[in-house]
C-alpha positions as CSV (number, residue, x, y, z in Angstrom):
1,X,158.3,99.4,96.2
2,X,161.9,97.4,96.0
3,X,162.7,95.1,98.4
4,X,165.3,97.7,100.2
5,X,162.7,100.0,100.7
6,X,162.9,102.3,98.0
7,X,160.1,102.4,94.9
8,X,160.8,102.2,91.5
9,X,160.1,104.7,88.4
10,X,156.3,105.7,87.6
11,X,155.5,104.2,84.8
12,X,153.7,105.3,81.7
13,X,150.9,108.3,82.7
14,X,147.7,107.8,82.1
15,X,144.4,110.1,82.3
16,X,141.0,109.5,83.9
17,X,137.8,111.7,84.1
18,X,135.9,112.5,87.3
19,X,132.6,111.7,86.5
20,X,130.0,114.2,85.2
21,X,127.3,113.7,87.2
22,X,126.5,112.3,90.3
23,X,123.8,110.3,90.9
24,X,120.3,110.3,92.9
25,X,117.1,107.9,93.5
26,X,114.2,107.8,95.4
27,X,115.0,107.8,99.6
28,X,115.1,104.0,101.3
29,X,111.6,105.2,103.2
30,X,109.8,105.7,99.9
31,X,111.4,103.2,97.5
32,X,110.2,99.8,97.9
33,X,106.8,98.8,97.1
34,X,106.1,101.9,98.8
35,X,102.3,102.7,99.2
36,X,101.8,106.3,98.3
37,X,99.5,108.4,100.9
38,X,97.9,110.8,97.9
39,X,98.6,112.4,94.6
40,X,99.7,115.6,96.8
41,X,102.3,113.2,98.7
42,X,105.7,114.8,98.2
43,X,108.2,111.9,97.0
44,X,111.5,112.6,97.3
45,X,114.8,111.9,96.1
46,X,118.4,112.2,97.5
47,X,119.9,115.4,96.8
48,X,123.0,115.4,94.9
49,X,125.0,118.8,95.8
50,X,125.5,121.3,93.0
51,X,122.4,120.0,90.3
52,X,120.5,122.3,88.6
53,X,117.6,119.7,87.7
54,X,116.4,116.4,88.4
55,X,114.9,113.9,86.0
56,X,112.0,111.6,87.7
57,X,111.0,108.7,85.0
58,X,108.0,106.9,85.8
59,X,107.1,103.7,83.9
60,X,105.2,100.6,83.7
61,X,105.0,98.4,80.3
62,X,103.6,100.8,77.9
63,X,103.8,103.4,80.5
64,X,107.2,105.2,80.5
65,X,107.0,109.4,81.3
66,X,109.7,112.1,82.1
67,X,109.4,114.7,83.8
68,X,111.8,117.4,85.0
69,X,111.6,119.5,88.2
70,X,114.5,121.8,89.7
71,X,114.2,120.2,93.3
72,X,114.3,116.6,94.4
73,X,111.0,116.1,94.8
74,X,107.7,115.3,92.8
75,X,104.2,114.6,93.5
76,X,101.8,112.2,91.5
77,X,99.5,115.2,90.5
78,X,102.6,116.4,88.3
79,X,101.7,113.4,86.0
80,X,98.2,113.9,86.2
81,X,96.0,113.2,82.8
82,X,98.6,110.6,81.4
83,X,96.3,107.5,83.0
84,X,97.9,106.6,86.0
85,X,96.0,103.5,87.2
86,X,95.0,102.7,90.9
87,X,96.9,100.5,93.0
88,X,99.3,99.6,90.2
89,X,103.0,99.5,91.0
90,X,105.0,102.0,89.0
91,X,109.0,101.8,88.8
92,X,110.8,105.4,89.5
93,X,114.1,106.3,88.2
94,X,116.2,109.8,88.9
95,X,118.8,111.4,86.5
96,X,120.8,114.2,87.8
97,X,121.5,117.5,85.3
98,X,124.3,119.5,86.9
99,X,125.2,123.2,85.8
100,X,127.1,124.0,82.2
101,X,126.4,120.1,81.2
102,X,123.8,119.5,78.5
103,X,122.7,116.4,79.6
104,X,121.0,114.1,81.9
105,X,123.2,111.7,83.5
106,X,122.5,108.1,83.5
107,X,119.3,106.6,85.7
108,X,120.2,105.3,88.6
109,X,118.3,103.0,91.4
110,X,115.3,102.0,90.3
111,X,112.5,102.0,93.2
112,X,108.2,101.1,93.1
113,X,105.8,102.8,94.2
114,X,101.6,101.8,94.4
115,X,99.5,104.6,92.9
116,X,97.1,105.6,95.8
117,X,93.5,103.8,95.6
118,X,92.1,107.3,94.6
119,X,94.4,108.0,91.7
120,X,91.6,107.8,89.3
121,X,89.4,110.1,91.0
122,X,92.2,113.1,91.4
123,X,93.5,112.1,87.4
124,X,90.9,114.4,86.0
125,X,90.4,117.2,88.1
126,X,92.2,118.8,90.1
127,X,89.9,120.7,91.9
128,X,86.3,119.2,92.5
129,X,83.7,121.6,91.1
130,X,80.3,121.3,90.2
131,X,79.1,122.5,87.0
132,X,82.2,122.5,85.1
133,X,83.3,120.4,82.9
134,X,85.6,120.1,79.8
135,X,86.6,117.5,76.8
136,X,89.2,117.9,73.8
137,X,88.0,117.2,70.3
138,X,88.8,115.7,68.2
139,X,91.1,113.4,70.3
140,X,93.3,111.9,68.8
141,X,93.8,115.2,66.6
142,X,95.5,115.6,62.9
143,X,95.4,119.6,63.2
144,X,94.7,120.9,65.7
145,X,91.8,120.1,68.8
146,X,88.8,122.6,70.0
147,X,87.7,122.3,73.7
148,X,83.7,121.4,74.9
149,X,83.3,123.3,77.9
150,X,80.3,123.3,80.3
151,X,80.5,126.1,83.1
152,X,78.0,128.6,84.4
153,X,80.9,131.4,85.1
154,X,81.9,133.8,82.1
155,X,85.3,134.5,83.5
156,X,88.7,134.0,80.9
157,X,90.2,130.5,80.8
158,X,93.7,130.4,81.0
159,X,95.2,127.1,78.8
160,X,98.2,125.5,79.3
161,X,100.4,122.3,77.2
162,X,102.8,120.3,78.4
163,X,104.5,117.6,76.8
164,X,105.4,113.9,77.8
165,X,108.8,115.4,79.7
166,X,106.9,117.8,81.3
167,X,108.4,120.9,79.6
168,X,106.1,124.0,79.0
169,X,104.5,124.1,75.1
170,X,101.9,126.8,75.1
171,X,100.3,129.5,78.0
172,X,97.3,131.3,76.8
173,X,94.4,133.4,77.9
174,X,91.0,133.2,76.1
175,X,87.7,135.1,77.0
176,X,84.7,132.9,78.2
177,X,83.2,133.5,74.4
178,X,85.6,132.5,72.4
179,X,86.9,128.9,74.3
180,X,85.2,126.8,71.9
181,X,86.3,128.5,69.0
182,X,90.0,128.7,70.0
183,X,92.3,126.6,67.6
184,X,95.4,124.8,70.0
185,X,98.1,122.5,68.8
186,X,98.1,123.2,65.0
187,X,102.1,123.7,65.0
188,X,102.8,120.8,67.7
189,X,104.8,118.0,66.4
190,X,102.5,114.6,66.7
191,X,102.9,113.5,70.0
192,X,100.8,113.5,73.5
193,X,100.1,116.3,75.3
194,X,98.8,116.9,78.9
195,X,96.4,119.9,78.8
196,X,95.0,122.0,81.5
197,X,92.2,124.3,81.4
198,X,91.8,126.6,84.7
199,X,88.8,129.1,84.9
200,X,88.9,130.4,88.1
201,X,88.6,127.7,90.7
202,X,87.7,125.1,88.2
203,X,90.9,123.4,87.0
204,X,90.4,120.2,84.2
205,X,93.3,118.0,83.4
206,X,93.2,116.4,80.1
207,X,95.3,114.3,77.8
208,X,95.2,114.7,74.0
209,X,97.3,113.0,71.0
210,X,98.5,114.5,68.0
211,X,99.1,111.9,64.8
């Protein structure tokens, strides 16, 4: 603007991006050192208008998972089976995916949370039952892994892999006969793999690594 009042020319034009994603993290009530209740807790984060998927990142040293969910929200027992330890502070970041993009944006916030004193006790199973049991063998696996199962029902078993980000590898349904002669994970890429085994009410969470 001149001194009489009037402005001068634009200058040169230039040209900026909007960007791509907005961004989202854990809510002020559950981000600080906060003290999670139970593995069922729902932790939330701040919704960011229009995203088709949110990316929680959980991590601790060695410890660094990825998991995606289409709402704001996880609970711990979504990362059940990849050793979660008892009242150890885990760091939580959130990455927004919005519609026609392909990626995640960047992580935002970071917050803590404590893993609940009974995180150790829900890690395994899922549902408390007696006289069931199962284990994953060999473990760590070159091939391909074979389950031990100890249960007293003859109903099917239905087994489903996920990988470290949580996506969905493998759903299958195998007769009560033929669950310790069923081949799994022979085409995976090496890697580590939450598994879970469900007959009936029984549910067993289990981790396994491919080389």
């Amino acid at each position: 603007r001149n001194t009489d009042g009037s402005f001068l020319p634009y200058g040169p034009s230039c040209v900026i991006q909007a960007p791509k994603h907005p961004v989202s993290e854990l809510r002020p009530t559950q981000c600080n050192d906060y003290a999670v209740v139970s593995f069922s807790e729902m932790i939330y984060a701040t919704t960011a208008q229009g995203a088709s998927q949110y990316r929680f990142r959980l991590f601790n040293g060695p410890f660094d998972i990825q998991l995606d969910r289409p709402l704001a929200v996880f609970r711990l027992s979504d990362f059940a089976g990849f050793g979660l330890q008892s009242g150890v502070t885990y760091s939580v970041q959130v990455a927004v995916r919005m519609p026609n993009q392909p990626d995640f944006g960047p992580y935002s916030k970071t917050c803590t949370i404590i893993i609940p004193p009974t995180a150790r006790a829900i890690e395994d199973t899922s549902v408390a039952a007696v006289g069931f049991d199962a284990q994953v063998y060999p473990n760590p696996f070159a091939a391909q892994f074979y389950f031990k199962v100890a249960t007293a029902s003859q109903a099917s078993f239905t087994i489903q892999v996920y990988d470290m980000m949580g996506r969905a590898i493998e759903t299958r349904t195998v007769n009560a006969d033929a669950i310790e002669t069923t081949e799994v994970g022979a085409n995976y890429p090496a890697g580590v793999y939450q598994v879970i085994l469900t007959q009936g009410a029984n549910v067993k969470t289990l981790r396994v690594v491919k080389r």
